[in-house]
Kinemage of the C-alpha trace (Angstrom):
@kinemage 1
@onewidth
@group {chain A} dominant
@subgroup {mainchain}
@vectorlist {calphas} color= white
{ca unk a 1} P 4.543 -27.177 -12.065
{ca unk a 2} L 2.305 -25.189 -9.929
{ca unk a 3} L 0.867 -24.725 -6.488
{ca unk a 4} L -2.559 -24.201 -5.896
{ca unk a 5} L -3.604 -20.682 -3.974
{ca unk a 6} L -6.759 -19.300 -4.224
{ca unk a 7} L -9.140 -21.686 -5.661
{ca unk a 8} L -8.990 -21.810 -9.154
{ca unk a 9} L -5.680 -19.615 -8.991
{ca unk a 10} L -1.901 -20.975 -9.869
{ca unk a 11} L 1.177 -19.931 -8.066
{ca unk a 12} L 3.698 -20.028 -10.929
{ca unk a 13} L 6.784 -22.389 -10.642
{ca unk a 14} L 8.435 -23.390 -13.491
{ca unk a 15} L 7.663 -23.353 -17.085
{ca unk a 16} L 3.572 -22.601 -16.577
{ca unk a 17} L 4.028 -19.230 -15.625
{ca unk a 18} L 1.702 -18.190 -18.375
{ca unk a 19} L -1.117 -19.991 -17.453
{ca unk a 20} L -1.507 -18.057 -13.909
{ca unk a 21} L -1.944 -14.826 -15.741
{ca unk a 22} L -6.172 -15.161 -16.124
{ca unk a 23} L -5.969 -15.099 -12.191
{ca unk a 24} L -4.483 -11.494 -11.937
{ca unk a 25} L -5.932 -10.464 -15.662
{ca unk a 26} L -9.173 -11.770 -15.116
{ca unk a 27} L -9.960 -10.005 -11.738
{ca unk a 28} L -8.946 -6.923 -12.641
{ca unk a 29} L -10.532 -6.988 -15.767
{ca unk a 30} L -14.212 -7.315 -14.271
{ca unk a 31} L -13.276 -4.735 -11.742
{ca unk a 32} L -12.850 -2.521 -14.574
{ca unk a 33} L -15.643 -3.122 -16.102
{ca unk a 34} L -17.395 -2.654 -12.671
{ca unk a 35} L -16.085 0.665 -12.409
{ca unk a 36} L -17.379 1.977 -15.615
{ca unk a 37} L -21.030 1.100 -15.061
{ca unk a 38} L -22.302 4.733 -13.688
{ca unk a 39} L -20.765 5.845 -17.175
{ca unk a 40} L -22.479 2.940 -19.376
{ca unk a 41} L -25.026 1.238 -17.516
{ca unk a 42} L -25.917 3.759 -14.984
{ca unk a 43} L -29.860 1.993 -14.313
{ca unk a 44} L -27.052 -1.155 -12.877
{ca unk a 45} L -25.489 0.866 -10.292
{ca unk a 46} L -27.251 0.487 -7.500
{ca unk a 47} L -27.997 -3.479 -8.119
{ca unk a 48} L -24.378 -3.691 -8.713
{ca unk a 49} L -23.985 -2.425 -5.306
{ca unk a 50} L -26.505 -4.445 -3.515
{ca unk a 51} L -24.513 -6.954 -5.495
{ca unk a 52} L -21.024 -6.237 -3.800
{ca unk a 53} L -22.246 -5.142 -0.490
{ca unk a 54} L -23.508 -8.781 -0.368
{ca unk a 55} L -20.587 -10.169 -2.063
{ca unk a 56} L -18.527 -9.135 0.924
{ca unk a 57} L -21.207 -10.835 3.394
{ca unk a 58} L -20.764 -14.118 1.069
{ca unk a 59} L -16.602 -13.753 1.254
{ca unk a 60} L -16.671 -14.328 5.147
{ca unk a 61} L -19.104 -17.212 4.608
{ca unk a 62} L -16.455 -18.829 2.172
{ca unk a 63} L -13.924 -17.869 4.349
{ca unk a 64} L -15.526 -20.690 7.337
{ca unk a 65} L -15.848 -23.200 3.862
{ca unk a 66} L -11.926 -23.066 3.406
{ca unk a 67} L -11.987 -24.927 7.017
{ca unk a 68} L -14.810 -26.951 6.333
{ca unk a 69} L -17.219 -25.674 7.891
{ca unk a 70} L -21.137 -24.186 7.078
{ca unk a 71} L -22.735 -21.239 8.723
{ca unk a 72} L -26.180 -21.273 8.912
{ca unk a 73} L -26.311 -18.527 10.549
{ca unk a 74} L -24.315 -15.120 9.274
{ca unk a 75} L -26.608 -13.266 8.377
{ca unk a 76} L -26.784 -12.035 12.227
{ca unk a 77} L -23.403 -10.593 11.861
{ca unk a 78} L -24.850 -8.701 8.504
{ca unk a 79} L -27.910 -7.400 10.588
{ca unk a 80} L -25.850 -6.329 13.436
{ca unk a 81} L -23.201 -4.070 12.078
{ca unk a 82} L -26.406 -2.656 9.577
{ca unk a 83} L -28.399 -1.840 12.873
{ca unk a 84} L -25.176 -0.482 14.894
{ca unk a 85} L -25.181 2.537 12.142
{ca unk a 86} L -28.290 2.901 12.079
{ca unk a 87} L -28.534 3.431 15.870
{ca unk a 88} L -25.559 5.928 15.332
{ca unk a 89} L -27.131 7.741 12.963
{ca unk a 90} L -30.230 8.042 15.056
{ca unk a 91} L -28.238 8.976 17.759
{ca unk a 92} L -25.470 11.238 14.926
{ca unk a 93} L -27.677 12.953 12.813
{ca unk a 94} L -25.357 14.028 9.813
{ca unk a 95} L -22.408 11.227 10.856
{ca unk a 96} L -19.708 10.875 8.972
{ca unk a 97} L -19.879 7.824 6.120
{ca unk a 98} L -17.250 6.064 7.588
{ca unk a 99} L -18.022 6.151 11.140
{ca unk a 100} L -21.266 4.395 10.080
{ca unk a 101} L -19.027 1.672 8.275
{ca unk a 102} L -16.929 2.047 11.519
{ca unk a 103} L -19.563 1.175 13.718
{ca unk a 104} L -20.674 -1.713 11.615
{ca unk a 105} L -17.733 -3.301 11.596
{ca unk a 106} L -17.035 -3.059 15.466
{ca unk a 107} L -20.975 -4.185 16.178
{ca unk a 108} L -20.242 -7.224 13.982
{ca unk a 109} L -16.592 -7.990 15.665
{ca unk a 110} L -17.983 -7.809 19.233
{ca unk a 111} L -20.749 -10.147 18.339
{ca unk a 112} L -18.494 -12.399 16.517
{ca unk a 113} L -16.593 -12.804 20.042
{ca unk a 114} L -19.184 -13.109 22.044
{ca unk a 115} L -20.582 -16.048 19.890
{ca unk a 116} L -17.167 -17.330 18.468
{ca unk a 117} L -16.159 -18.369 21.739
{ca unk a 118} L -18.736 -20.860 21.928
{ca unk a 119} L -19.695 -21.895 18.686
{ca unk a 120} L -16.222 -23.177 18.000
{ca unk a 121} L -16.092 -25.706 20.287
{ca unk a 122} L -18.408 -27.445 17.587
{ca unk a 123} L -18.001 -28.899 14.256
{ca unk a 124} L -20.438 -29.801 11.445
{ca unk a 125} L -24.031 -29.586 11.474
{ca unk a 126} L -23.517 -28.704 14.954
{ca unk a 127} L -21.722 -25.278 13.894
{ca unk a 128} L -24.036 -24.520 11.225
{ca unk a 129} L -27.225 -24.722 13.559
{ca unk a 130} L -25.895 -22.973 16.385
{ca unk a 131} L -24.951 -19.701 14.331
{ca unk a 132} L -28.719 -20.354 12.863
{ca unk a 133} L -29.874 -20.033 16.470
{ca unk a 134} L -28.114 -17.476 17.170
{ca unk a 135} L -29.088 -15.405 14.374
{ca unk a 136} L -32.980 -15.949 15.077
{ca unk a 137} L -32.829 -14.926 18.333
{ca unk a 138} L -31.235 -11.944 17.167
{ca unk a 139} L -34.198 -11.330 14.402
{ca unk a 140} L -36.429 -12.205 17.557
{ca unk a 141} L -35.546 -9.553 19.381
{ca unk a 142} L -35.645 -7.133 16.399
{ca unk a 143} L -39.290 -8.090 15.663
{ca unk a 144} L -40.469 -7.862 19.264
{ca unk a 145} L -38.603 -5.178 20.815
{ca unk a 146} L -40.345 -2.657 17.941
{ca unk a 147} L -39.756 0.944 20.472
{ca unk a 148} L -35.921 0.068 20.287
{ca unk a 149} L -35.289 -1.002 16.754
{ca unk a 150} L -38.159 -0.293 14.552
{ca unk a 151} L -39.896 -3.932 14.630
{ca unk a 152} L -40.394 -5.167 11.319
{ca unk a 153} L -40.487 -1.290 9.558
{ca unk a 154} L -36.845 -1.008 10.750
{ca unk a 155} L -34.903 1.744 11.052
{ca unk a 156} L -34.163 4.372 8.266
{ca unk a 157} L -31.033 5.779 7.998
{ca unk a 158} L -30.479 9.280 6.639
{ca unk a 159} L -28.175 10.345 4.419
{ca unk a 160} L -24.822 10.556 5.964
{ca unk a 161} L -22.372 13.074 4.911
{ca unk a 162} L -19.165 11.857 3.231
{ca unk a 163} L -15.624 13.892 5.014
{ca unk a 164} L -17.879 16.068 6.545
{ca unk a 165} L -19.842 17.244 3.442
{ca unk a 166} L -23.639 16.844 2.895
{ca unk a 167} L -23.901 15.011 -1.092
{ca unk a 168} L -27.104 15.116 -3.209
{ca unk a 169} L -28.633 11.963 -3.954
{ca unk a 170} L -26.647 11.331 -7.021
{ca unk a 171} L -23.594 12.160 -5.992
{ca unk a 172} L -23.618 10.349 -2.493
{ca unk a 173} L -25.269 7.255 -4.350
{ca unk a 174} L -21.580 7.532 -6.934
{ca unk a 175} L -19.228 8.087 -3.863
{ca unk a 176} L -21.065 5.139 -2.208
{ca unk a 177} L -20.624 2.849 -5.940
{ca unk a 178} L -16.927 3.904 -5.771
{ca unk a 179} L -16.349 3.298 -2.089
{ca unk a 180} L -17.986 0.054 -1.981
{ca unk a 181} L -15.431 -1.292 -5.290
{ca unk a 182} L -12.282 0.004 -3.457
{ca unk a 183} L -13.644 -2.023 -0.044
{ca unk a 184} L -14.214 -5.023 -2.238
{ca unk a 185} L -10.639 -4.880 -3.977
{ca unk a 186} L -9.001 -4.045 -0.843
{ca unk a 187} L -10.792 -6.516 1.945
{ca unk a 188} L -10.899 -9.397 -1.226
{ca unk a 189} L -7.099 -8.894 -1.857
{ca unk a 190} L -6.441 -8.631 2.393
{ca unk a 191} L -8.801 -11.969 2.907
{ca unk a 192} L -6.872 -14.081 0.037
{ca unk a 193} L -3.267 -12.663 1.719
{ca unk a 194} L -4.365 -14.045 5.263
{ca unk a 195} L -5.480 -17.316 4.116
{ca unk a 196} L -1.790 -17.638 1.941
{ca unk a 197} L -0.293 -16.981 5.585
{ca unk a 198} L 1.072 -19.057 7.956
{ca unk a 199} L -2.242 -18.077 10.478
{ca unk a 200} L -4.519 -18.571 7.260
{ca unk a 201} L -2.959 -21.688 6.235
{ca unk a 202} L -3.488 -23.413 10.444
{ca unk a 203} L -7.226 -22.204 10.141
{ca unk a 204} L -7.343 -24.343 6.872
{ca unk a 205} L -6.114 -27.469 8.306
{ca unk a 206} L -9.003 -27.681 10.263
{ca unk a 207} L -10.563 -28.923 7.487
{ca unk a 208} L -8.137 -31.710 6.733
{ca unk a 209} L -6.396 -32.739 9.899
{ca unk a 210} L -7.371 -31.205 13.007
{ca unk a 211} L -5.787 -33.678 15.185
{ca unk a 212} L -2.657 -32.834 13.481
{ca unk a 213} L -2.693 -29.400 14.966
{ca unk a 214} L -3.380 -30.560 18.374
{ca unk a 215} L -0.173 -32.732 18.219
{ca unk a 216} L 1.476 -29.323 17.014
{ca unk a 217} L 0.381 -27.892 19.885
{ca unk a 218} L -2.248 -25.587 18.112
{ca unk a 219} L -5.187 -25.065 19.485
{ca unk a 220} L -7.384 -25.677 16.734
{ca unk a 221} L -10.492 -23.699 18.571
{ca unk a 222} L -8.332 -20.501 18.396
{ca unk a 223} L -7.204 -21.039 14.983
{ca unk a 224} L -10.938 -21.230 14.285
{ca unk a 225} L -12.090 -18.046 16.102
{ca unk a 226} L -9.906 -15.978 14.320
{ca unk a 227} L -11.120 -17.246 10.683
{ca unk a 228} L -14.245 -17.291 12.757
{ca unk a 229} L -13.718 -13.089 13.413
{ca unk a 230} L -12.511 -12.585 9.985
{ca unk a 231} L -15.722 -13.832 8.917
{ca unk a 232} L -17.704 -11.905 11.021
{ca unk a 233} L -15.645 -8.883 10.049
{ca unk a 234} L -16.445 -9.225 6.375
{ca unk a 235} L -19.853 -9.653 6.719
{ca unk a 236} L -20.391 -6.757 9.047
{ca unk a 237} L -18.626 -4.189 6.345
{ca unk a 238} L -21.202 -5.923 3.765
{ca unk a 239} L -23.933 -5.279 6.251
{ca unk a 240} L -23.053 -1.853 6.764
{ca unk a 241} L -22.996 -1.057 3.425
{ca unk a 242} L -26.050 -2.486 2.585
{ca unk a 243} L -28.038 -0.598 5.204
{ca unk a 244} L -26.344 2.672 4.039
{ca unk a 245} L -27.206 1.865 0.333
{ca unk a 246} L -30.492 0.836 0.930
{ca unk a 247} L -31.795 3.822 3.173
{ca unk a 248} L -33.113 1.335 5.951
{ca unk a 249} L -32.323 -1.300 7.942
{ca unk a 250} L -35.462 -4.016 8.646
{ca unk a 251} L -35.256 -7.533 10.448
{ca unk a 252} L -35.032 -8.993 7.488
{ca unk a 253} L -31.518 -8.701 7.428
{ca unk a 254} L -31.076 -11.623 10.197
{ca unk a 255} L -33.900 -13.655 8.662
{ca unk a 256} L -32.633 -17.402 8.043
{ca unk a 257} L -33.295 -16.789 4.535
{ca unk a 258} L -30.682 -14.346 4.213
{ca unk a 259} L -28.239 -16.559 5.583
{ca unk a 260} L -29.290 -19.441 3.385
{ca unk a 261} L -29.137 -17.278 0.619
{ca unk a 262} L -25.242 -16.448 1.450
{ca unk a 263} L -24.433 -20.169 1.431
{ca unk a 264} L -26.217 -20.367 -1.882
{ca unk a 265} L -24.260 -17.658 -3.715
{ca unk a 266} L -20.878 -19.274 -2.336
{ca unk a 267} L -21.919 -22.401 -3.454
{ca unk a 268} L -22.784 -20.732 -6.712
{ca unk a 269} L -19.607 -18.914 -6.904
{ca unk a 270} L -17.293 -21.407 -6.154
{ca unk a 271} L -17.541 -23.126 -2.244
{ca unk a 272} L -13.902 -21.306 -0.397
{ca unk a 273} L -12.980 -18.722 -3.557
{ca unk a 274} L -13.096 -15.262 -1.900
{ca unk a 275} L -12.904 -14.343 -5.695
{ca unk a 276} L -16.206 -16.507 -6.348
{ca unk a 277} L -18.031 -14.783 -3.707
{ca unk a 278} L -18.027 -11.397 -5.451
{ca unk a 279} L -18.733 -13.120 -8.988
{ca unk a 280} L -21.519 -15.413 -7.047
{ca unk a 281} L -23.354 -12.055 -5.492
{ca unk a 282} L -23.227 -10.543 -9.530
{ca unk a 283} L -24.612 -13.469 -11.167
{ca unk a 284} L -27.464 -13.738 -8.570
{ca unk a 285} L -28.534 -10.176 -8.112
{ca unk a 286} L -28.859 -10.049 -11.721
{ca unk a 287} L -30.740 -13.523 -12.536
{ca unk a 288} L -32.977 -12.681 -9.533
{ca unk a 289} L -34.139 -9.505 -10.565
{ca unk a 290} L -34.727 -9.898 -14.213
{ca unk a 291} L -36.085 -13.502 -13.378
{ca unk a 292} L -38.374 -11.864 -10.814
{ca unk a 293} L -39.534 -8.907 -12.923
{ca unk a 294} L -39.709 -11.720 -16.462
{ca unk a 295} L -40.836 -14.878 -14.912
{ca unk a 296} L -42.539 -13.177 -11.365
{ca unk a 297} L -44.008 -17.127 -10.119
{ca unk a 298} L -40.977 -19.104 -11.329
{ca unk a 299} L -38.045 -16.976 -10.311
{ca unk a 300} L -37.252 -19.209 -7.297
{ca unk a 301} L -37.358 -22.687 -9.075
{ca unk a 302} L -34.531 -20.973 -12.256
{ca unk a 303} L -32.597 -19.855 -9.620
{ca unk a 304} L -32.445 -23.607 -7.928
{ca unk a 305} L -32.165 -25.078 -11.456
{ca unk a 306} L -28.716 -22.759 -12.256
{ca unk a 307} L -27.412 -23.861 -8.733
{ca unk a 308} L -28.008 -27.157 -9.614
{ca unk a 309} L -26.250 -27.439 -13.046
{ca unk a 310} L -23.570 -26.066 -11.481
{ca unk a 311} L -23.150 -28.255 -8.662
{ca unk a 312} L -23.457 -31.273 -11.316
{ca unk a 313} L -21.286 -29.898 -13.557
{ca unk a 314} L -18.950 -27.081 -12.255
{ca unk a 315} L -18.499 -28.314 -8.371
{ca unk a 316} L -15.889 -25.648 -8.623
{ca unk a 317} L -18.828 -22.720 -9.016
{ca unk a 318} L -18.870 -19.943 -11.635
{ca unk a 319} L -15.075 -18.714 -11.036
{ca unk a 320} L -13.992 -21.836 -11.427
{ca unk a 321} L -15.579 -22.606 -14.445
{ca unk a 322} L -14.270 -19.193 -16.184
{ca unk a 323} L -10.813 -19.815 -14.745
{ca unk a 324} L -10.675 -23.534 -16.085
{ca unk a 325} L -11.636 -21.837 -19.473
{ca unk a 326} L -8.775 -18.933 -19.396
{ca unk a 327} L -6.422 -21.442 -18.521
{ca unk a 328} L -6.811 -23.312 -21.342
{ca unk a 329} L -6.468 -20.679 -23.429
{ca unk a 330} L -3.529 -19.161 -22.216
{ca unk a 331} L -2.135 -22.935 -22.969
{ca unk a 332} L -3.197 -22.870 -26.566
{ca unk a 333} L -1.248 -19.777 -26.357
């Protein structure tokens, strides 16, 4: 017997124990193999942290999909925390690494409140298309007000300096590989731990019976807001990262696009697996960007064809897919 957890992942009960192993061996197996690619595959290091940066973006938008509900609009939580360090380290030359990361987060928390507390008084399409209209009035005023935030050349960020010491290129660009997989292991393991909680577990019944919690005496609009800020929180450390990584922040970062593109790769992943969000971002940096540079006019229409073979035969996304798979070898076993 066994209790579902994480999607795709077995609590063990009774005599299955052995079949819940792929959900602690698997993970940290591809972490591993993360972690050795500046050693082996050094030309993947900085895609593979594009990759995770986003993944973490894509983990707060499959955080809202555990309570049913779509975001349309994230990506303005990814753009805000990018552009809160870079205005710091306009206004810091030389800041410190994780005050940049700092200020992303906060930027992205503050935002989160301001439009939490009125986008959750919404369900549905509703939801979706009022973080989507948030978000492009955000881009709008990052295209038009050009003397405050760049317009659409953005800002660039200089190199930060990492516990007060100024890195080379190479060496900042392996502290910022390594620093990004801790933040992913830590923040992935933290995210799946608050939704196994009792406060995780409330925001989850949203999705199933809200009424239910209103009898309880739950407010179901706070038990939203604070998935809704965990959300928010996630994306902004993804943001921040990103900018850092990339050397510039533009616009582009709150473009609808972007947020489409985050409920893609959750979709992809596996729609609500925190795990699947990180394995998502992987799969599409890397089919993007040798289907781009391979097949340069038809990169968009593989990309749709994989999501759709996926959602017609693995509605559980990629993770689930590969878990499905372990398990049934560890039951041959």
């Amino acid at each position: 017997m066994t209790h579902a957890t994480e999607l795709g992942q077995a609590r063990p009960t009774g005599p299955g124990r052995g079949l819940s192993m792929a959900g602690t061996v698997l993970p940290l197996a591809g972490l591993g193999l993360l972690a050795l690619v500046p050693l082996g595959a050094p030309g993947l290091q900085l895609l593979v942290n594009l990759a995770l940066a986003k993944g973490l973006a894509v983990a707060g938008v499959s955080v809202l999909l555990r309570a049913g509900q779509v975001s349309f609009g994230h990506a303005l939580y990814f753009a805000v925390a990018a552009y809160a360090g870079a205005f710091l380290m306009t206004a810091l030359p030389g800041a410190d690494l994780a005050l940049v990361l700092l200020a992303g987060l906060l930027g992205a928390i503050v935002a989160g409140v301001c439009v939490g507390l009125f986008v959750v008084r919404y369900r549905g399409i509703f939801f979706g298309m009022l973080n989507l209209a948030f978000s492009m009035i955000f881009w709008s005023f990052l295209e038009k007000f050009y003397h405050i935030t760049g317009g659409a050349d953005g800002i660039r960020l200089p190199r930060p300096t990492v516990l007060g010491m100024t890195l080379d290129r190479a060496s900042f660009e392996l502290v910022l590989f390594y620093l990004t997989l801790v933040l992913v292991l830590s923040l992935g393991w933290a995210t799946i731990r608050w939704l196994a909680s009792p406060a995780g577990q409330i925001f989850q019944t949203l999705k199933t019976n809200e009424t239910r919690l209103e009898y309880l005496g739950v407010s179901p609009r706070r038990a939203l807001l604070w998935g809704y800020l965990v959300s928010a929180a996630l994306c902004g450390i993804g943001g921040a990262l990103m900018g850092v990584t990339q050397g510039v922040v533009t616009p582009e970062y709150a473009w609808w696009i972007r947020s489409g593109e985050m409920v893609f790769i959750a979709v992809l992943g596996g729609a609500g697996s925190v795990r699947g969000a990180f394995v998502g971002a992987l799969i599409y940096e890397l089919v993007r960007t040798y289907a781009s540079a391979y097949a340069g006019d038809v990169w968009q229409m593989l990309l749709g064809a994989f999501l759709l073979v996926i959602i017609l035969f693995a509605p559980r996304g990629v993770i689930g897919m590969i878990e499905t798979l372990a398990h049934r070898g560890e039951g041959r076993k």
